[in-house]
Wavefront OBJ file of the C-alpha trace (Angstrom):
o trace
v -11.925 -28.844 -71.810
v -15.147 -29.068 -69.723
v -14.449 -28.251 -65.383
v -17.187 -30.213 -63.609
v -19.250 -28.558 -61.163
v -17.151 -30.367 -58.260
v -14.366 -28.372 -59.640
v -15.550 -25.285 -59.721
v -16.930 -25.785 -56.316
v -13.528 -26.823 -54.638
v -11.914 -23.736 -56.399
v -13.891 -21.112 -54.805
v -13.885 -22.602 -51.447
v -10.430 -22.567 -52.095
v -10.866 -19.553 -52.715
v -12.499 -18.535 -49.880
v -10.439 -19.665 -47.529
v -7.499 -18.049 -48.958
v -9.416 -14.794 -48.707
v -9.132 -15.002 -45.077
v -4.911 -14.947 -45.466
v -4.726 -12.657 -47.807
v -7.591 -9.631 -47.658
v -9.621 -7.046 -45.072
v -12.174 -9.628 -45.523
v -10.118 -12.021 -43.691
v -9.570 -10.138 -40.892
v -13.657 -9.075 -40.143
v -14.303 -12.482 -41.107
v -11.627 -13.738 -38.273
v -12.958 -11.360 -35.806
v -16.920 -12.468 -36.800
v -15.756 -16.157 -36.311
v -14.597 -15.030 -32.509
v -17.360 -13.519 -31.436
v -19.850 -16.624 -32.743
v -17.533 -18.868 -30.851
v -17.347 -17.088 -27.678
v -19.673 -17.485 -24.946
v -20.744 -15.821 -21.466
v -18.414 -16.059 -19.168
v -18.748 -18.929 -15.887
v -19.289 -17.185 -12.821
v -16.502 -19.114 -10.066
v -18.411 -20.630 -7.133
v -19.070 -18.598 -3.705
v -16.731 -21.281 -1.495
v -13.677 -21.116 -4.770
v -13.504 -17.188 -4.847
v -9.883 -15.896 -4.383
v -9.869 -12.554 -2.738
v -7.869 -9.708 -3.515
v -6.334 -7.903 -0.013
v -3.824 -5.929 -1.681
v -4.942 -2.796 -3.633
v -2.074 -0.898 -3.996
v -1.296 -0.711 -7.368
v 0.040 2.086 -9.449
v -1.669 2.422 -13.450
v -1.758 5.032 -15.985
v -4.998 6.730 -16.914
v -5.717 7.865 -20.553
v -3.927 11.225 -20.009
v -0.663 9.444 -18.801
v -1.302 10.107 -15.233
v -0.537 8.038 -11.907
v -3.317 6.667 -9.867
v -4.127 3.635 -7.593
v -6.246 0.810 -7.590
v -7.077 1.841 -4.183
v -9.698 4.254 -5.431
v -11.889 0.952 -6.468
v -11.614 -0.759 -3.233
v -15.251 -1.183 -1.777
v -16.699 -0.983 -5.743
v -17.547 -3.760 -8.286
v -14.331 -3.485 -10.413
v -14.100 -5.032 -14.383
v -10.578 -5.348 -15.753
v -9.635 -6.817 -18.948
v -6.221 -6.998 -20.256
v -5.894 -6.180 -23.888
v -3.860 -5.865 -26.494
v -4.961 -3.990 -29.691
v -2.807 -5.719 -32.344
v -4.321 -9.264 -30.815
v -7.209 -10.812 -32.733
v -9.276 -12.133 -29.989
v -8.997 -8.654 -27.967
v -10.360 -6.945 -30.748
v -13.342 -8.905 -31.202
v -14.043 -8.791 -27.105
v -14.257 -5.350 -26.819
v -17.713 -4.481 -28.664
v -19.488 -6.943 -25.998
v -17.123 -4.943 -23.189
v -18.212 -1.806 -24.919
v -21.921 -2.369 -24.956
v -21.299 -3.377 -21.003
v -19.480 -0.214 -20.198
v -22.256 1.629 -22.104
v -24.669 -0.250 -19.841
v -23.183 -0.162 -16.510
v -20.377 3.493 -16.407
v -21.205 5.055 -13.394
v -22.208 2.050 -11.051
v -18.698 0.188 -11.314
v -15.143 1.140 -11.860
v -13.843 -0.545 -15.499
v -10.002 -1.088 -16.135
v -9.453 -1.711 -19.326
v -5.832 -2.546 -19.373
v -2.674 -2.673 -21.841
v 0.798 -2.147 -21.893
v 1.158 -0.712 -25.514
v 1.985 2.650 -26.014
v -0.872 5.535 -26.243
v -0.645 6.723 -29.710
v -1.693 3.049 -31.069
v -4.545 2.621 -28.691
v -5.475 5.806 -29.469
v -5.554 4.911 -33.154
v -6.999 1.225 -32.434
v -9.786 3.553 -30.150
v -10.985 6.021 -32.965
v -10.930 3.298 -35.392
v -13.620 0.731 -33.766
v -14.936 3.586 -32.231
v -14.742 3.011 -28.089
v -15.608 5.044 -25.492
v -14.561 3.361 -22.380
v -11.489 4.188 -20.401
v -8.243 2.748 -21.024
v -5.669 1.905 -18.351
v -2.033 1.625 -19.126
v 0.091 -1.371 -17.205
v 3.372 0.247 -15.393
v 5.636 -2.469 -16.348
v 7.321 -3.870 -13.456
v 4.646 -2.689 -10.816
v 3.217 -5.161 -8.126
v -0.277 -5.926 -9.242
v -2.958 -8.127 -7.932
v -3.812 -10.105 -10.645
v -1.929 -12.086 -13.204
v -1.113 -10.069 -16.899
v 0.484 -13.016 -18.287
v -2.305 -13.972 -20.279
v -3.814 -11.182 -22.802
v -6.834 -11.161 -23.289
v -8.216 -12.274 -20.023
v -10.979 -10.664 -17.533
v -11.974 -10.646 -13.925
v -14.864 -9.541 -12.335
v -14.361 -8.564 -8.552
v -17.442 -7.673 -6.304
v -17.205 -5.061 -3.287
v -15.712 -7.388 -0.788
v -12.885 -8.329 -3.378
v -14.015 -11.549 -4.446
v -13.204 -12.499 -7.768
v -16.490 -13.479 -8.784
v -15.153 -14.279 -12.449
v -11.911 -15.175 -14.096
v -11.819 -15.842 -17.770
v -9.091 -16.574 -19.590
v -9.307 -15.560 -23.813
v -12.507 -13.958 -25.334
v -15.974 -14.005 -23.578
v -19.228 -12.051 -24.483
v -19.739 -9.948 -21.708
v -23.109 -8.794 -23.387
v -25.369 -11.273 -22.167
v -28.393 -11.351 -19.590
v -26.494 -13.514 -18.100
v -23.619 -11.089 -16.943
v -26.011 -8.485 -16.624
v -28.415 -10.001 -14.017
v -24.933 -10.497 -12.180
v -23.835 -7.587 -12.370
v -27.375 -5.996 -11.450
v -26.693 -8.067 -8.091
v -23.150 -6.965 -7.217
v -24.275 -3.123 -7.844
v -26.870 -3.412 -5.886
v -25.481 -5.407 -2.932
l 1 2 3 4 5 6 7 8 9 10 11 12 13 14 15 16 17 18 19 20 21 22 23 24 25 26 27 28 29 30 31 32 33 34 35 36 37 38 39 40 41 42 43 44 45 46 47 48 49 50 51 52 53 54 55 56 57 58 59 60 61 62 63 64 65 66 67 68 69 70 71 72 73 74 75 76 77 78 79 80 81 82 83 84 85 86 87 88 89 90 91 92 93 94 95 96 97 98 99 100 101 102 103 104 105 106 107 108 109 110 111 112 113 114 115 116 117 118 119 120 121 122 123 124 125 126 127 128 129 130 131 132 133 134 135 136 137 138 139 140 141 142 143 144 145 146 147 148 149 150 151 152 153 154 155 156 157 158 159 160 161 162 163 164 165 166 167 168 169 170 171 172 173 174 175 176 177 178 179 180 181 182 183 184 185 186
């Protein structure tokens, strides 16, 4: 029995494809396949900007501890809500990484979930971040909404939200940067 080249060729993109369901592969593979599709994020118009007035809300540092978003109030501010078992979250935090790398020190970065530490700090030693995480007090008034995970807002001195993006974005971009060089420096 001869298999035609056609054949062959349908089997191992069958193949393939499969691979994504059912190996490691297809998870990196996933991940690569969200970062190629995602894009810098758009920056909201100057006369659209919400503002946020009310800074009182509670969060958990790394070590467990209280604090409030007051502290930022006057600062550019990043937050991105995250999830460490969700695809999408995973593959947006190297560009958010890179960012933080760029930029810790000149802003204040919340990098939000609601998941228990010893996970994060699994997920966190695994890819191998650096940046702070932020833990969600469930129930607590916030400013923003946490409904949808992963999403990010970028919020300039005066409050503005000068960016609002809902999924994954690449935050590593010139374009984000000159922005951000701008806000800092304002």
């Amino acid at each position: 029995m001869k298999i035609s080249k056609k054949t062959v060729l349908n089997i191992a993109i069958i193949l393939f494809i499969l691979s994504f369901f059912v190996t490691p592969l297809g998870h990196y593979g996933k991940i690569f396949l969200n970062r190629l599709f995602s894009f810098s994020p758009p920056v909201i118009e100057a006369s659209k900007r919400e503002k946020i007035t009310d800074y009182d809300w509670k969060l958990k540092d790394a070590e467990w501890n209280f604090f409030n978003f007051e502290k930022s109030k006057g600062r550019v501010i990043f937050i991105n809500l995250w999830a460490s078992w969700k695809l999408p979250s995973e593959a947006e935090l190297a560009s958010i990484q890179k960012m933080y790398d760029r930029y810790k020190g000149k802003m204040d970065f919340y990098i939000i979930t609601n998941e228990n530490r010893p996970p994060v700090e699994e997920f966190m030693e695994k890819q191998g971040f650096t940046f702070p995480v932020t833990y969600l007090i469930i129930g607590e008034k916030m400013p923003i909404d946490s409904s949808e995970v992963p999403s990010s807002y970028l919020i300039d001195k005066s409050g503005n939200i000068v960016i609002y993006k809902k999924k994954i974005a690449d935050w590593n971009t010139s374009k984000v940067y000159t922005l951000l060089d701008s806000l800092v420096s304002e």
